[in-house]
N, C-alpha and C positions, 0 to 999 in steps of 0.2 A: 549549330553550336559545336558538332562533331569535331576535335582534335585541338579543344582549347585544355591549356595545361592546367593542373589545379594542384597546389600545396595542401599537404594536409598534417592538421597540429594536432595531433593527440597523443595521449600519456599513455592509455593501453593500445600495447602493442598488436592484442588481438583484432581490437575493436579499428584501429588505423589499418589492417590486412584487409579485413570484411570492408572499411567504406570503400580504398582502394579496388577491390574486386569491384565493388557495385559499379564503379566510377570507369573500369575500363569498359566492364560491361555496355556501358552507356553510351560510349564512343569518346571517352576523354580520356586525355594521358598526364597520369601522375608522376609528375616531375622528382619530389621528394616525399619523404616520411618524415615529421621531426617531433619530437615528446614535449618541447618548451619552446616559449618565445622566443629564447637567446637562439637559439637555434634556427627558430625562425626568420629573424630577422637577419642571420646569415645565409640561409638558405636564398633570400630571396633578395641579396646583394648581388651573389653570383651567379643566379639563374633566377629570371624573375616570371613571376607564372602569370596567368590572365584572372585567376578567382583565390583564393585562401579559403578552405573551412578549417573553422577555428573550433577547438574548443575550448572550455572556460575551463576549469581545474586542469592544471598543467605541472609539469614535474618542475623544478628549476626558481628563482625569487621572484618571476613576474607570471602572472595568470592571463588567460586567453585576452582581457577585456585591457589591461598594460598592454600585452604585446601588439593589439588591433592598433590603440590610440598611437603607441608609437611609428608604426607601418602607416599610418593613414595620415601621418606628419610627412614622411619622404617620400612616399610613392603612393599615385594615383592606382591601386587595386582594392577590388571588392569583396568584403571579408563576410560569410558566411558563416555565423555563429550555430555550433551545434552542441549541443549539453541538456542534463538531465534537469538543471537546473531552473525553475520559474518564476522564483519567489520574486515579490516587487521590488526588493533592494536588488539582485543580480539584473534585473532588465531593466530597472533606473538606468543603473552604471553602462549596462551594453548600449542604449537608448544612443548614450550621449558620444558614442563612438560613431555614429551613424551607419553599422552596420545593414550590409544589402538580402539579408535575411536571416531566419533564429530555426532554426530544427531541433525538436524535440528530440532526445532519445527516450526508449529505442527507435528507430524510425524505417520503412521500408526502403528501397530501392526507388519507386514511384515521390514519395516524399523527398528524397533528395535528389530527383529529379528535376522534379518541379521548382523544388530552393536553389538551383546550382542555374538553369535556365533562366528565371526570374529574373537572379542577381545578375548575370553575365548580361540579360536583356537590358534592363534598368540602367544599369553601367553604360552601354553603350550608346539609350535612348539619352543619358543625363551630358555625356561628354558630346553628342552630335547638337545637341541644345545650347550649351555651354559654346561651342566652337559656334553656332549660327550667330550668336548673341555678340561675341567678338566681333564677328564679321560686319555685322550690323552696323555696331556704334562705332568702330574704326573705319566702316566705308561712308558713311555720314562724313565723319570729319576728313576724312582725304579727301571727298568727292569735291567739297567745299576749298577745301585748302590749293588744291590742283587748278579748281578754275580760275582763282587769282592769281596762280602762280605763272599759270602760262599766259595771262594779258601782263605781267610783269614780261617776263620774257621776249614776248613781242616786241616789246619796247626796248630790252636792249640788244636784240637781235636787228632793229630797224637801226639801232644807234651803231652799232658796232660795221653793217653796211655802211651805213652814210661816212664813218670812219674810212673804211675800204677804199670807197669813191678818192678819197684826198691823199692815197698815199702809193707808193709805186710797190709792184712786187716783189722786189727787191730788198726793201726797207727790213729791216729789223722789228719795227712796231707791225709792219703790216703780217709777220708772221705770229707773231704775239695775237693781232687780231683774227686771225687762222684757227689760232689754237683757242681760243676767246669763243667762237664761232663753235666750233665742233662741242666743247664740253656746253653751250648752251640747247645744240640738237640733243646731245644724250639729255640733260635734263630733260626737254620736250618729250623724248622719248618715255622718261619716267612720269611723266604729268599724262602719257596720253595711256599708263597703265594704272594708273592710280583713280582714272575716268573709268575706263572698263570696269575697273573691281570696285567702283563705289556705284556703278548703275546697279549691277547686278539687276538688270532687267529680265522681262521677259522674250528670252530667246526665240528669232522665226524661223521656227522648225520647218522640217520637209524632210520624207521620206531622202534618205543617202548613204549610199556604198563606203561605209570606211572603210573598208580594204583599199579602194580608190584611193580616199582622202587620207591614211597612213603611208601608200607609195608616193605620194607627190610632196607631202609634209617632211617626212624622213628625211628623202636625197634632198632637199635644199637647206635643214638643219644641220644635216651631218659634211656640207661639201667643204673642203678643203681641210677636213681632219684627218685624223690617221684610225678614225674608228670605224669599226665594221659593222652593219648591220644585220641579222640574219630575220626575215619576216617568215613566219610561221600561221599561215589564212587560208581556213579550209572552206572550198570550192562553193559549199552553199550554207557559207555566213548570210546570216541576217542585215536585211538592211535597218539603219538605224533611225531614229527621228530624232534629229539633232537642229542646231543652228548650225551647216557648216564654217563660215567664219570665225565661231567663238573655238568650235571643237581644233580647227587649224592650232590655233592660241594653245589650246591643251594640248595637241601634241607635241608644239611647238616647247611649250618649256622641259614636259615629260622628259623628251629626247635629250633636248639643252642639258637637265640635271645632270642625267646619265653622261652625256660628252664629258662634265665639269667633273664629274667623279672619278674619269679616268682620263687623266693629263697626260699619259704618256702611250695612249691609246689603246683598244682595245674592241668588246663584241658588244652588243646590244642584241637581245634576243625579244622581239616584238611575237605574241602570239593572242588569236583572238579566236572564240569559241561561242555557240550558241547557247544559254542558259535560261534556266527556269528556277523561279525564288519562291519559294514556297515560304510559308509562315515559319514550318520545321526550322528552317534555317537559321530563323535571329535575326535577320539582315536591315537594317532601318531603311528595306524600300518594298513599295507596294509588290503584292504577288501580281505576279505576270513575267511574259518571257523578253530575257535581252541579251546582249551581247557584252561579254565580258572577254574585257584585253587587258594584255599584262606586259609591262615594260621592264625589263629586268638586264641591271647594269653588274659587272663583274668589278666596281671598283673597293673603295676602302669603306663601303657599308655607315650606317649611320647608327652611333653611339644609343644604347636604349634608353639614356636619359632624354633624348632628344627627338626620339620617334614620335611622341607622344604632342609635338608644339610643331613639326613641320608644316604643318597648315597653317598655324598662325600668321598674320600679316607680320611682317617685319622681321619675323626671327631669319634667323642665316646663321650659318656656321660660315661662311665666308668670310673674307675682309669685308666689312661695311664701310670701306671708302673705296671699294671697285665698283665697278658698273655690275660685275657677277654678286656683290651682296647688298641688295635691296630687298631681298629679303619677302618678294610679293607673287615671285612665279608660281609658287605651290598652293599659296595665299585665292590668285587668279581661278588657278585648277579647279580648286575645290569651290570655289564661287559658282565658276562656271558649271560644272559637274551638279552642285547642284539645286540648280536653275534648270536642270535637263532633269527633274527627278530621277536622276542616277546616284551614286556612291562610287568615293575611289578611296583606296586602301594602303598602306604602303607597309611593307615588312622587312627587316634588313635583321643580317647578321653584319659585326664590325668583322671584318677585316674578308667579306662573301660577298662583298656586292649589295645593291637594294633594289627591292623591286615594288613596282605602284601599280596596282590592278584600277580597272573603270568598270563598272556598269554601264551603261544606257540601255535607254526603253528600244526596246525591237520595235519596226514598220512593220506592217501587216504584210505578209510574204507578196499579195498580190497588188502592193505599190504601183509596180509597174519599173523601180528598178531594176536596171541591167544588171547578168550579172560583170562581176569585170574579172577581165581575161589580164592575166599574165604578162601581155606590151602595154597595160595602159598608161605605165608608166617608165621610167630609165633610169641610171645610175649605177656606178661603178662602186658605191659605197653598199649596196644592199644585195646580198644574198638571198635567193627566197627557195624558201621548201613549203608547199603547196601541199597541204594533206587534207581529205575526208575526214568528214566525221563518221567514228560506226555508227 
């Protein structure tokens, strides 16, 4: 939970110094100080933190359990009530704000510890629950919708041939039926990703080289752009247990994003590293060791109102009448991702680019995977810098 940011609202000045110290102490970085909600709630227009603690008697016309209720209307963060206060009218009132923890003053270091973890935990176990739950009952109903859609299709894919047959190349209709023809493959195309993401099955893993399956994925997403690749996979990465065909898919859109971010071209910086997740961490995936990769684009960054729904099925900042806003790539991702009991993450500054990190579970070193060597693969779009791990 090391380097998540935390606002903090209290009146006394002293007392906001000391939790501060406690909180860098801890490994967390205190974005702002503020005495009242109004404050708060500007505070956290313009630089929005991962936790709030709060407390209840505040300087200004609204009190810690106002300022919560109205934060907790516009923005998805977790508000940590800290006050002297116990009585059963004040924790009625906080109750109903659905606050993700209450600390008592005065309270140690170790107790807001454990309240600032807690909540950052909870939070993160409630929205990966929330997001499964979407995925669920929206891949139900696509799953379903897709397999009628494409015996529709069929049919006027067979019609639209049998037109063909009766008309000469030349014709004006027979170019109509051309064009008739291509936007029913894209549909198919969208029907056979709407199958994918509504199996969400389970994947047939095998010990495999992603460093391998990121050089061959890459150069065939990236060819005929004007973006640059630069891969960054050091010499004795982990092999992974994956489904390689779903994981193609995840890289395959990963990349795609990043291309569509920067239309006027640019670098892609691909790096992958061997990792251990301990409990310490917070991370909603089993302890043990895996391989964590990060895909990071230099284009216009993703709005923070919108970081938060990228995975959703459907959403797009796109046009949604291009074939680029469908709105299911990211949607796919994270299906896929995790079906591989993995995690992927994504972080953006607007106007720095975004970047979307994975997990997957590590193969046991002695697989029997090769490692791979530096020709395995080709391309004039990818740059590789090859580095050891200390």
């Amino acid at each position: 939970m090391e380097g998540k940011r935390i606002l903090v609202v209290e009146d006394e000045k002293i007392v906001a110094l000391d939790i501060a110290r406690k909180l860098e102490k801890l490994g967390y970085s205190v974005n702002a100080m503020v005495s009242c909600g109004e404050a708060a709630l500007e505070s956290i227009q313009g630089d929005r933190p991962d936790l709030v603690l709060m407390d209840i008697e505040l300087d200004g016309e609204m009190d810690g359990i106002q300022a919560t209720a109205q934060i907790q209307s516009i923005y998805d963060i977790p508000v940590v009530y800290m006050t002297a206060y116990a009585d059963e009218k004040t924790l009625g009132r906080a109750k109903v704000t659905g606050p993700f923890g209450y600390v008592l003053k005065p309270f140690e270091t170790k107790d807001l510890q454990v309240a600032v973890e807690l909540a950052l935990y909870k939070h993160g176990m409630e929205a990966e629950l929330l997001k499964a739950r979407k995925l669920e009952s929206v891949g139900i109903l696509a799953g379903g919708i897709a397999h009628d859609f494409n015996n529709l299709l069929a049919v006027i894919m067979g019609y639209i041939n049998l037109a063909k047959t009766q008309l000469k190349p030349e014709d004006d209709i027979y170019q109509n039926m051309e064009m008739a023809e291509k936007s029913c493959l894209q549909a198919s195309e969208l029907t056979k990703r709407l199958i994918t993401f509504s199996r969400g099955g389970a994947p047939l893993r095998k010990a495999t080289s992603l460093a391998g399956l990121l050089r061959g994925s890459v150069d065939r997403t990236l060819l005929g752009s004007d973006i640059r690749c630069n891969l960054s996979l050091p010499d004795d990465l982990w092999p992974v247990f994956i489904d390689e065909g779903q994981m193609k898919q995840v890289i395959h859109h990963l990349v795609m994003n990043a291309r569509e971010a920067m239309p006027d071209g640019g670098l892609i910086t691909i790096s992958a590293e061997n990792s251990k997740v301990t409990e310490r961490e917070g991370f909603p995936l089993k302890e043990g060791t895996y391989v964590q990769c990060s895909f990071k684009d230099h284009g216009i960054g993703i709005p923070g109102e919108n970081l938060s729904r990228i995975f959703d099925p459907y959403f797009t900042t796109k046009d949604r009448y291009s074939t680029k806003g469908m709105g299911l790539g990211l949607a796919i991702c994270y299906s896929i991702i995790k079906s591989h009991d993995g995690l992927i993450t994504a972080a953006s500054e607007p106007g720095s680019g975004a970047a979307f990190t994975i997990y997957l579970p590590a193969a046991a070193p002695q697989s029997g995977v090769p490692a791979v060597r530096k020709g395995d693969a080709t391309g004039n779009s990818i740059e590789e810098g090859i580095s050891k791990e200390e």
